[in-house]
C-alpha positions as CSV (number, residue, x, y, z in Angstrom):
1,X,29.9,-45.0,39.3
2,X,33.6,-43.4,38.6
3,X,35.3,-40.6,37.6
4,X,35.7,-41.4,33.9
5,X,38.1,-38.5,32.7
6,X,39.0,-34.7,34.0
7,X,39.8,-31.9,31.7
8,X,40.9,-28.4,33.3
9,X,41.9,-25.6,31.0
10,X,43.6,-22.2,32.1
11,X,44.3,-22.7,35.8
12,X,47.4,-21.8,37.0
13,X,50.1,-23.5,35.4
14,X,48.0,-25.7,33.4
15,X,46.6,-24.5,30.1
16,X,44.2,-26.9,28.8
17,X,45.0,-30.8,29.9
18,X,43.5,-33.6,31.9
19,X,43.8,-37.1,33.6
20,X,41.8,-40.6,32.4
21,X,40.9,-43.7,33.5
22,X,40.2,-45.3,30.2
23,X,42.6,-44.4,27.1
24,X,41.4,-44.2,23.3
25,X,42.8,-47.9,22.3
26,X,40.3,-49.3,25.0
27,X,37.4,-47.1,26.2
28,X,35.9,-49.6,28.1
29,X,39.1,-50.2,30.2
30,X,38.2,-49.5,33.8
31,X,41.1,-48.7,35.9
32,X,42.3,-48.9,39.5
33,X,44.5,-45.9,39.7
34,X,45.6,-43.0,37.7
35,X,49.1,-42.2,38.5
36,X,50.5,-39.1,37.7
37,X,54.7,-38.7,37.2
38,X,56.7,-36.3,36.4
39,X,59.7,-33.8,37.5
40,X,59.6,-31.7,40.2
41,X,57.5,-27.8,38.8
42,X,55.9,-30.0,36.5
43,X,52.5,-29.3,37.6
44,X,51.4,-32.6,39.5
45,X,50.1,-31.1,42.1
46,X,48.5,-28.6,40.2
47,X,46.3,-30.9,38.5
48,X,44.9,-32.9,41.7
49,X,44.7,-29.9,43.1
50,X,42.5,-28.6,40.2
51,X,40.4,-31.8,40.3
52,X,40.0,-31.5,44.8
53,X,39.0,-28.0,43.7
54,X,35.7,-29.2,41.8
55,X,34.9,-30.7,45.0
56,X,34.8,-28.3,47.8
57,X,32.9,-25.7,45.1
58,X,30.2,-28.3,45.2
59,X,30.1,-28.3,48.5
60,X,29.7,-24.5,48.7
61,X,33.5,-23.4,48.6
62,X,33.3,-20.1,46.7
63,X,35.0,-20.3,43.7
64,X,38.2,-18.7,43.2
65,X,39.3,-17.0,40.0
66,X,42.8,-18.8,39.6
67,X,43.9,-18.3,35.8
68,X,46.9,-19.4,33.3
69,X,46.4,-16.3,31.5
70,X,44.4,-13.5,33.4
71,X,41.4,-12.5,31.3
72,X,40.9,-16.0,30.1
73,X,38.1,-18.0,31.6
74,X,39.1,-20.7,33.5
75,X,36.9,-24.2,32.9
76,X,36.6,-27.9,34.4
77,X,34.9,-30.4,32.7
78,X,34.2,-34.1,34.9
79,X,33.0,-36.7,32.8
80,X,31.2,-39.7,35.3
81,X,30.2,-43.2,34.1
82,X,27.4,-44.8,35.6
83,X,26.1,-48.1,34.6
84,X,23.7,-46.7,32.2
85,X,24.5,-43.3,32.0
86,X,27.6,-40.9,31.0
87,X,27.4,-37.5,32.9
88,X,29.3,-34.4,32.1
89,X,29.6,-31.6,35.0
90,X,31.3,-28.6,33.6
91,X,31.3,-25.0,34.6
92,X,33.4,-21.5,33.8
93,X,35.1,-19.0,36.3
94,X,35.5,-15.6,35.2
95,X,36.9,-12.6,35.8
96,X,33.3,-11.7,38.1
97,X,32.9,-15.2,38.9
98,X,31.2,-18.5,37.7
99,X,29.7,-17.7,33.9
100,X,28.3,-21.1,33.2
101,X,27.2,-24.1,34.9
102,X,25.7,-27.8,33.6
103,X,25.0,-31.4,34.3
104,X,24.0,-33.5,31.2
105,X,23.9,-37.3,30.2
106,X,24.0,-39.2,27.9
107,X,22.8,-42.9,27.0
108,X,25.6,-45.5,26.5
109,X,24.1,-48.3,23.4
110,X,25.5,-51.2,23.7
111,X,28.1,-52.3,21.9
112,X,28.4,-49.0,19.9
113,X,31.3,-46.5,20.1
114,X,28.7,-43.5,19.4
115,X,27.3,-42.5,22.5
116,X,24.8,-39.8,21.2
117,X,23.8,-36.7,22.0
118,X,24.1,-35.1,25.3
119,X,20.5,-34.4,27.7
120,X,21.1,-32.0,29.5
121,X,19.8,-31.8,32.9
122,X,20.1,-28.0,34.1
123,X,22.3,-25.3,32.5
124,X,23.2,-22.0,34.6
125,X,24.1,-18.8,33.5
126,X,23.9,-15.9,35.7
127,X,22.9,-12.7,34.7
128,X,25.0,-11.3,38.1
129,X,28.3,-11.7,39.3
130,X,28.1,-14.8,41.7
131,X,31.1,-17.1,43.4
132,X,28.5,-20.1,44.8
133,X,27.6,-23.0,42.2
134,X,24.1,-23.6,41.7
135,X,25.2,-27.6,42.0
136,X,25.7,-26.4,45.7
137,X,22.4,-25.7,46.0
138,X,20.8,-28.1,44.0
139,X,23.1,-31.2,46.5
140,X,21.2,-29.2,49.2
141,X,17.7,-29.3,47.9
142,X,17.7,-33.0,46.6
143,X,15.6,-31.6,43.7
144,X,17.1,-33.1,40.5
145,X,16.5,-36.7,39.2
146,X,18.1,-39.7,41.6
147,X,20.6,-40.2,39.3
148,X,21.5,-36.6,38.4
149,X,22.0,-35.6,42.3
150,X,24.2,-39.2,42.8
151,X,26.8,-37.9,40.2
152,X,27.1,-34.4,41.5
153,X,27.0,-36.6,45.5
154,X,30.0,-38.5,44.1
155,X,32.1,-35.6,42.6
156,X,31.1,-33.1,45.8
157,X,32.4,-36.4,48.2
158,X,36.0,-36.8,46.7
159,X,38.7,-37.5,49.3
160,X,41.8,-35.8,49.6
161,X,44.0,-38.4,51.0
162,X,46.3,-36.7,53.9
163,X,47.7,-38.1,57.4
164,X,44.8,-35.2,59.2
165,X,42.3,-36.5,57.2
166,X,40.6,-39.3,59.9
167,X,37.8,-40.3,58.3
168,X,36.8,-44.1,59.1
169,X,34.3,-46.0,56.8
170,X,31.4,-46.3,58.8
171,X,30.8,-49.8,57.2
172,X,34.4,-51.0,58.8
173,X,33.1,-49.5,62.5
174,X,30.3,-51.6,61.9
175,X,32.7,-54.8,61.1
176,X,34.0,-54.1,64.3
177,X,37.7,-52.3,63.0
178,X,39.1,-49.7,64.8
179,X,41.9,-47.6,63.7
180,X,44.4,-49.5,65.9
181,X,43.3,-52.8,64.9
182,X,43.4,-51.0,60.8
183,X,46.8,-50.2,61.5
184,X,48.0,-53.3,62.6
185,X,46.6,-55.2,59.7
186,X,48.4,-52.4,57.2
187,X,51.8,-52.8,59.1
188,X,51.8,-56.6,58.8
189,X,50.5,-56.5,54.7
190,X,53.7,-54.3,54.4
191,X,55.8,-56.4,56.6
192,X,56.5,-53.7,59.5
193,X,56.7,-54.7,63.2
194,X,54.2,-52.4,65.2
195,X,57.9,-51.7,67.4
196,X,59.1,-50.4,64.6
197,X,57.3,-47.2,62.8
198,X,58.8,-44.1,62.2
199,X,57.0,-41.1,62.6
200,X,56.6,-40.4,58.5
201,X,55.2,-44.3,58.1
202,X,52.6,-43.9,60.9
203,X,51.5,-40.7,58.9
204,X,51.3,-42.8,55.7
205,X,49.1,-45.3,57.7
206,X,47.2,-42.7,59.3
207,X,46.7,-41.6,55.4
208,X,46.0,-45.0,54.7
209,X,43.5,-46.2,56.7
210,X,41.7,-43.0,55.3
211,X,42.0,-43.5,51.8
212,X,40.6,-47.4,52.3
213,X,37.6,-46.3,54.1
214,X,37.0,-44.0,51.0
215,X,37.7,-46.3,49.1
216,X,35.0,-48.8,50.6
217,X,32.2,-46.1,50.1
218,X,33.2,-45.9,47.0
219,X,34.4,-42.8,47.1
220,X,37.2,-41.1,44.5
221,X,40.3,-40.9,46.5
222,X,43.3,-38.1,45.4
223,X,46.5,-38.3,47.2
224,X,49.6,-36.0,46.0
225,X,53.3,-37.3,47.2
226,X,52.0,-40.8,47.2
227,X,55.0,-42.8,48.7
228,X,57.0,-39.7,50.0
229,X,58.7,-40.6,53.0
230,X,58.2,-44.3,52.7
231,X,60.3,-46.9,51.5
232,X,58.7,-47.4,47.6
233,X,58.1,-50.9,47.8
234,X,55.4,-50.2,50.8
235,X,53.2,-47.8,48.6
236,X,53.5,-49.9,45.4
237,X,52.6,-53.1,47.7
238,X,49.5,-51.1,48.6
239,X,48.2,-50.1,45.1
240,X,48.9,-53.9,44.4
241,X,46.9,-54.7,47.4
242,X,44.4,-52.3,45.9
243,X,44.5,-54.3,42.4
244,X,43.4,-57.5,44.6
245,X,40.8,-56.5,46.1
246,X,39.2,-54.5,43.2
247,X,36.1,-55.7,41.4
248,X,34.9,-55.2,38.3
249,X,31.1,-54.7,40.2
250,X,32.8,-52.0,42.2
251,X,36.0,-51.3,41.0
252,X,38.2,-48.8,43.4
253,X,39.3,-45.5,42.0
254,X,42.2,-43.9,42.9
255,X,44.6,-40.7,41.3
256,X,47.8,-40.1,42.8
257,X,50.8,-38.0,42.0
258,X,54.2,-39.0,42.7
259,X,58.3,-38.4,42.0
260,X,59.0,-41.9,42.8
261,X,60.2,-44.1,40.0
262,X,60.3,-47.4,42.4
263,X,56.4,-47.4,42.5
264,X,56.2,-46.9,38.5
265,X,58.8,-49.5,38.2
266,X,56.7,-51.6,40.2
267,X,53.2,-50.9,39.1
268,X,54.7,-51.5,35.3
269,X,56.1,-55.1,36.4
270,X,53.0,-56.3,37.7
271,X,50.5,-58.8,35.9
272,X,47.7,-57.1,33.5
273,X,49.1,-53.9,34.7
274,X,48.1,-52.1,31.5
275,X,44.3,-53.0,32.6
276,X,44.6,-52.0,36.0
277,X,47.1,-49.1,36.6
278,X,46.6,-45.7,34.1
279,X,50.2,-43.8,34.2
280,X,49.9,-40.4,33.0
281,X,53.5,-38.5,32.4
282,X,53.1,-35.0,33.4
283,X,55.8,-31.8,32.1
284,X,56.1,-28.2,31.9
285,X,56.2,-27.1,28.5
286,X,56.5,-23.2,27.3
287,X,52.4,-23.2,26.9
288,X,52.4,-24.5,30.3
289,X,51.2,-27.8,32.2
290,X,50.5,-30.9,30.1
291,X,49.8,-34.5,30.1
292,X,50.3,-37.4,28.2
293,X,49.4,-41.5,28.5
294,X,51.7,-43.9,28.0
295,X,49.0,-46.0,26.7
296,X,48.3,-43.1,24.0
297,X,52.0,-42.9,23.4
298,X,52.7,-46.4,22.9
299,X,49.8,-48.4,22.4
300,X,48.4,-51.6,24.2
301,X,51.6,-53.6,23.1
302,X,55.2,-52.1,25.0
303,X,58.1,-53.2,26.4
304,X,57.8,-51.9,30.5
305,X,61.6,-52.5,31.0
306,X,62.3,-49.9,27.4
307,X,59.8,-47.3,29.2
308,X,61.5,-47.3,32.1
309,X,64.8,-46.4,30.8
310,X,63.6,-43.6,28.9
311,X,61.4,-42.5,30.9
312,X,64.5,-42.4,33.7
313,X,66.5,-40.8,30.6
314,X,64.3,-37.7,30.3
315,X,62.6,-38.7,27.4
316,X,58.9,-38.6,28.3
317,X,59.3,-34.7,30.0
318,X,62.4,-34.5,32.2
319,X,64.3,-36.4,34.0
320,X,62.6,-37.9,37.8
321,X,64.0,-38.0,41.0
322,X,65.3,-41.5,41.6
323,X,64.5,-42.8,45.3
324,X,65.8,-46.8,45.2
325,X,68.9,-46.8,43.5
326,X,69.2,-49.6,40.9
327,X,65.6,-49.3,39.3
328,X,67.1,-47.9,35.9
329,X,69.6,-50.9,36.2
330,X,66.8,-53.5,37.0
331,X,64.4,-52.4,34.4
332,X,66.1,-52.5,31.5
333,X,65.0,-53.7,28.1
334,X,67.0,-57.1,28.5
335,X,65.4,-57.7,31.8
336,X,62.0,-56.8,30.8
């Protein structure tokens, strides 16, 4: 099971856009991260934010009428694959408060692109003004299908990646890890001496070790600023870590937002990275927050190193923040 795509349309800054971890050229592409760059006010953070959101109203958060434009309804749409099954969660926020709720499926045939007509499995509509999604209650009742309550289980148990967050994988407690002996095993994969750690990379382990136990439960992980405060090479030698250990029987899923070119330049350098790592350019335009693949942009066949540099040069929505100096140098398209 895993988040296939998220669409959000008039929160905040973001006016109708979304994230993916397949692109049109190859729908069946099943990818290990998401990454999400762009320019400082671009609307990163808006997005994952957007997308955390979805997961505390199912777990009885009352929703919060947050719009673009005020009068507009705001909507989110989650679309989750199973191995059998493609789900689609989707409800409105109004003025008053939620105006429409549903959870549908639909068969996948195989080896067809048409994927038929959505079942749906309940569709809400209240007749008063309410702020509680009926998903809430149904995750509380266990009375839908198996499958039906799994999907909403997976989007209501999304995990917001942050140095508090402690969770622990009850499955590594029961392999006998701790969080110091976790810790340890992080600093040496990144090549850091335990004597060594500043305060901001013992919150990125801390983050870390929280966002592998997820990751092991097979959870959706989200983590906003991913590398801030580290040296780039030690988050981009984790998502490659993350590449290893991915399978295609349970494949990890994570969606980060980041400012940090290094990790890009990184992720786009390593092997069968188009089949592995989504990225997803983010900008500000005068309609508001928007997003685009590079994959949709390019196509399957590009040049990493030409990218880069125009990417670097502002082309793909403003120009990043630049934390190793020498990546625009290094990945040029003679060295690519």
């Amino acid at each position: 099971m895993f988040l296939k795509e998220y669409v959000v349309g008039n929160y905040k800054t973001i006016t109708f856009t979304g994230i993916g971890f397949t692109t049109p050229h190859n729908p069946q592409t099943e990818y290990v991260s998401c990454g999400l760059y762009g320019p400082n006010g671009a609307g990163k953070t808006m997005i994952l934010e957007a997308l955390h959101t979805v997961g505390e109203n199912l777990n009885g958060s009352p929703v919060i009428y947050a719009p673009h434009v005020n009068g507009e309804t705001v909507k989110h749409y989650v679309t989750v694959e199973t191995e059998v099954h493609t789900w689609e969660y989707a409800y409105n926020i109004g003025e008053t408060g939620i105006t429409y709720e549903s959870l549908s499926r639909r068969t996948k045939p195989q080896g067809t692109e048409d994927s038929g007509d959505f079942e749906t499995i309940y569709v809400h509509t209240p007749t008063d003004p309410t702020h509680k999604l009926v998903g809430y209650q149904y995750l509380y009742d266990k009375t839908l299908p198996k499958e039906a309550h799994q999907v909403l289980e997976y989007i209501a148990t999304m995990f917001w990646g942050t140095p508090g967050n402690s969770y622990l994988s009850p499955k590594l407690v029961e392999a006998g890890y701790t969080r110091e002996t976790l810790t340890t095993s992080i600093l040496e994969t990144i090549g850091t001496p335990n004597n060594s750690v500043s305060e901001a990379q013992q919150e990125w382990v801390n983050t870390m070790i929280g966002v592998m136990s997820a990751l092991i439960d097979g959870k959706l992980v989200i983590i906003d600023d991913f590398g801030n405060n580290v040296h780039p090479e030690t988050a981009a030698t984790f998502l490659a870590t993350l590449q290893a250990c991915s399978t295609p029987e349970a494949p990890y899923r994570i969606v980060y937002a980041t400012q940090n070119t290094a990790i890009m330049a990184h992720l786009m350098t390593l092997p069968h990275v188009g089949q592995k790592h989504h990225i997803m350019l983010v900008e500000y335009t005068p309609d508001g927050t928007d997003t685009v693949s590079l994959n949709t942009m390019l196509g399957e066949d590009y040049n990493p190193g030409e990218v880069f540099t125009r990417y670097m040069e502002g082309h793909y929505g403003g120009a990043p923040e630049t934390y190793m100096a020498g990546y625009g140098r290094i990945l040029t398209t003679h060295d690519a």
